[in-house]
Backbone as JSON, one array per atom type, in Angstrom:
{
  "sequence": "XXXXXXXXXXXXXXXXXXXXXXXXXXXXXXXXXXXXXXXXXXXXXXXXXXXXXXXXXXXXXXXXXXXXXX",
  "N": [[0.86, -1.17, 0.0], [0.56, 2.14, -0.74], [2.36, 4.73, 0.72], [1.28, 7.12, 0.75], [-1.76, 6.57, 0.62], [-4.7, 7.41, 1.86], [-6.01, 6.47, 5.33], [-8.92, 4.81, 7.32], [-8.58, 4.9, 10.82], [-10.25, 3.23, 13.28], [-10.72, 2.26, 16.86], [-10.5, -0.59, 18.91], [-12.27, -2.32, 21.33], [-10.36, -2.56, 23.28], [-8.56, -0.74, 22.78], [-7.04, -1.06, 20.9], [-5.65, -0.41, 17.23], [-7.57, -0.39, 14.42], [-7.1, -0.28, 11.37], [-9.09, 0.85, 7.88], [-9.63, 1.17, 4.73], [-11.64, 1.99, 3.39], [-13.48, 5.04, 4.55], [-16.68, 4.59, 5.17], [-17.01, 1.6, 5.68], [-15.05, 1.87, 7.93], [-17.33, 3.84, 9.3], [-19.34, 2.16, 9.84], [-18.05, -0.22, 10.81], [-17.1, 0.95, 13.33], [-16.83, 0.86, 17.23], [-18.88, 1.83, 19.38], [-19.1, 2.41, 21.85], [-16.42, 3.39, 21.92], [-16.08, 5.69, 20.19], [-15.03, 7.9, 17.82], [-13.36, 8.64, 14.3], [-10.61, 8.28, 12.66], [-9.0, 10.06, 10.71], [-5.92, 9.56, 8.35], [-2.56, 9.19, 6.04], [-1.12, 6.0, 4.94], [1.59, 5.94, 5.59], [1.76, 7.45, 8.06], [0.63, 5.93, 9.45], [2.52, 3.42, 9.77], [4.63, 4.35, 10.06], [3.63, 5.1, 12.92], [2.36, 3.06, 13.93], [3.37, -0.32, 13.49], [1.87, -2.52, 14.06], [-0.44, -2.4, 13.75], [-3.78, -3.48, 13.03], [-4.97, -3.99, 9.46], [-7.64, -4.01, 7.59], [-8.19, -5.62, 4.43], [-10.14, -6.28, 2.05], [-12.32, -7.74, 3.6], [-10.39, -9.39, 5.51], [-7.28, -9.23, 7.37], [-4.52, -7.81, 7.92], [-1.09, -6.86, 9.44], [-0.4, -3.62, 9.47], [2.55, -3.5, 8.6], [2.99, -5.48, 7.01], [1.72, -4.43, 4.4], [3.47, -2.85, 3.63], [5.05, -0.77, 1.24], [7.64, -2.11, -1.01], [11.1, -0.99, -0.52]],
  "CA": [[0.0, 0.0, 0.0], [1.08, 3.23, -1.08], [2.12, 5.91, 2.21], [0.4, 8.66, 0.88], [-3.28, 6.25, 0.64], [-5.38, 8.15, 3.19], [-7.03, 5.57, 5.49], [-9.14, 5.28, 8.5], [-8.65, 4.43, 11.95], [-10.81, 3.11, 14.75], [-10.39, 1.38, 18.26], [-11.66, -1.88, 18.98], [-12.57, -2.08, 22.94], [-9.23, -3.34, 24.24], [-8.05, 0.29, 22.16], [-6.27, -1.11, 19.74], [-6.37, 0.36, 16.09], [-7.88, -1.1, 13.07], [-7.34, 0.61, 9.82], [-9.87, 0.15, 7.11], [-9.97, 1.98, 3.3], [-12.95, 3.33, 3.22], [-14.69, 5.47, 5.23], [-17.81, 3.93, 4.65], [-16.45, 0.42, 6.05], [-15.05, 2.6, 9.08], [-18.33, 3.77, 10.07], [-19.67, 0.51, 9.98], [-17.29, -1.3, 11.98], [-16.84, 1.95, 14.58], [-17.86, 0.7, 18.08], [-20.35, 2.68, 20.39], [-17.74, 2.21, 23.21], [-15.1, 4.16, 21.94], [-16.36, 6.71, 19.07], [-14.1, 8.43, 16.77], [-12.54, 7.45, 13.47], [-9.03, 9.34, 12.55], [-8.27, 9.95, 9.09], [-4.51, 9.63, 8.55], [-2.32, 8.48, 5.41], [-1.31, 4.94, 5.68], [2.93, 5.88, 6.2], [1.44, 7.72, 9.55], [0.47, 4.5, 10.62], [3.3, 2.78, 9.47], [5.73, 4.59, 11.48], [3.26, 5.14, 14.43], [2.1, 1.65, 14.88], [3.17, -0.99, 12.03], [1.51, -3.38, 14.37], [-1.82, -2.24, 13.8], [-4.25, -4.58, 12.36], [-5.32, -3.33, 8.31], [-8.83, -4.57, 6.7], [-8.67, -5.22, 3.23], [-11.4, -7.56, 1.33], [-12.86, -8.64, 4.55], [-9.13, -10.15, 5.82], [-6.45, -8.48, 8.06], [-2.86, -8.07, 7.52], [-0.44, -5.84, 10.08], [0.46, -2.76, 8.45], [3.91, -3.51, 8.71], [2.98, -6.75, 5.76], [1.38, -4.01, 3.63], [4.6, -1.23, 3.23], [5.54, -0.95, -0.36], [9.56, -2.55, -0.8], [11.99, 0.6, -0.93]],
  "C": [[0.91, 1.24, 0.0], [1.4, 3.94, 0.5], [1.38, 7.0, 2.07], [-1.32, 8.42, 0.5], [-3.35, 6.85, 2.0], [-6.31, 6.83, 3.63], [-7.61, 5.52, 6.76], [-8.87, 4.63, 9.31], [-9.64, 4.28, 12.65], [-10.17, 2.08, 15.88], [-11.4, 0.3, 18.75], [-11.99, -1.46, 20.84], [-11.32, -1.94, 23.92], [-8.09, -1.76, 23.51], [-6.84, 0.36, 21.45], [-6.73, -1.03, 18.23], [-6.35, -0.45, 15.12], [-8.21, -0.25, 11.83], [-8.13, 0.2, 8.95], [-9.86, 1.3, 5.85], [-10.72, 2.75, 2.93], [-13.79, 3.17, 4.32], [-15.87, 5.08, 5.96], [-17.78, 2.25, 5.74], [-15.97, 0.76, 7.69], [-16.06, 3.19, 10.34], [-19.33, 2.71, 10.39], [-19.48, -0.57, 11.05], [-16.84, -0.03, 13.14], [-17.94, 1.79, 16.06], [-18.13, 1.7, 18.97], [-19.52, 3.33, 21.21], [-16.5, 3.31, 23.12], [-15.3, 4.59, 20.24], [-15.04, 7.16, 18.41], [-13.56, 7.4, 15.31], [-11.51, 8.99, 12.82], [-9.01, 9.09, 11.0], [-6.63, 10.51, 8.79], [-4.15, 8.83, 6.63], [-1.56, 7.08, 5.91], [0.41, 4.97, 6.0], [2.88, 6.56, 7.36], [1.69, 6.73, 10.0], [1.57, 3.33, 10.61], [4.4, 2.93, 10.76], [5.29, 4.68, 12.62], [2.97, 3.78, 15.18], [2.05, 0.38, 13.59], [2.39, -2.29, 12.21], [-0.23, -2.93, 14.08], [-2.73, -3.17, 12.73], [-4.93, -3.22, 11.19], [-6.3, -4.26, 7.92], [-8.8, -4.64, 5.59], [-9.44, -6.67, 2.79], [-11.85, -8.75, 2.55], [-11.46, -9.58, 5.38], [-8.42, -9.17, 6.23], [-5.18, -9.39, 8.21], [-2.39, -6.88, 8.97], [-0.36, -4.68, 8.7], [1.41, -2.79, 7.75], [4.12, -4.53, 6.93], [2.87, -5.87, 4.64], [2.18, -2.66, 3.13], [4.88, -2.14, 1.89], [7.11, -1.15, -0.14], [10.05, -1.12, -0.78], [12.78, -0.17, -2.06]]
}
């Protein structure tokens, strides 16, 4: 994944972050418990937390799996 895709954040209960692509998918899966969703690009999250779990096509990768090679 590119660093300069913009993608969102939320917090599951235990307030750890789950990035997801769209928006849309973000408000969806955003629980009750702990509101907000952060919009960040995805080399924020890279360097802030590469452990963070990423959603794509219903399946989760770390971030860290989804950095583009240098």
């Amino acid at each position: 994944m590119h660093p300069d895709t913009i993608v969102y954040l939320i917090r599951d209960r235990q307030n750890k972050i789950i990035v997801l692509t769209l928006r849309e998918d973000a408000e969806e899966c955003e629980i009750t418990e702990v509101p907000g969703i952060e919009e960040r690009p995805f080399g924020w999250v890279l360097e802030h937390h590469p452990r963070a779990l990423v959603r794509i096509w219903y399946q989760y990768y770390y971030a860290e799996e989804l950095a583009e090679p240098v």
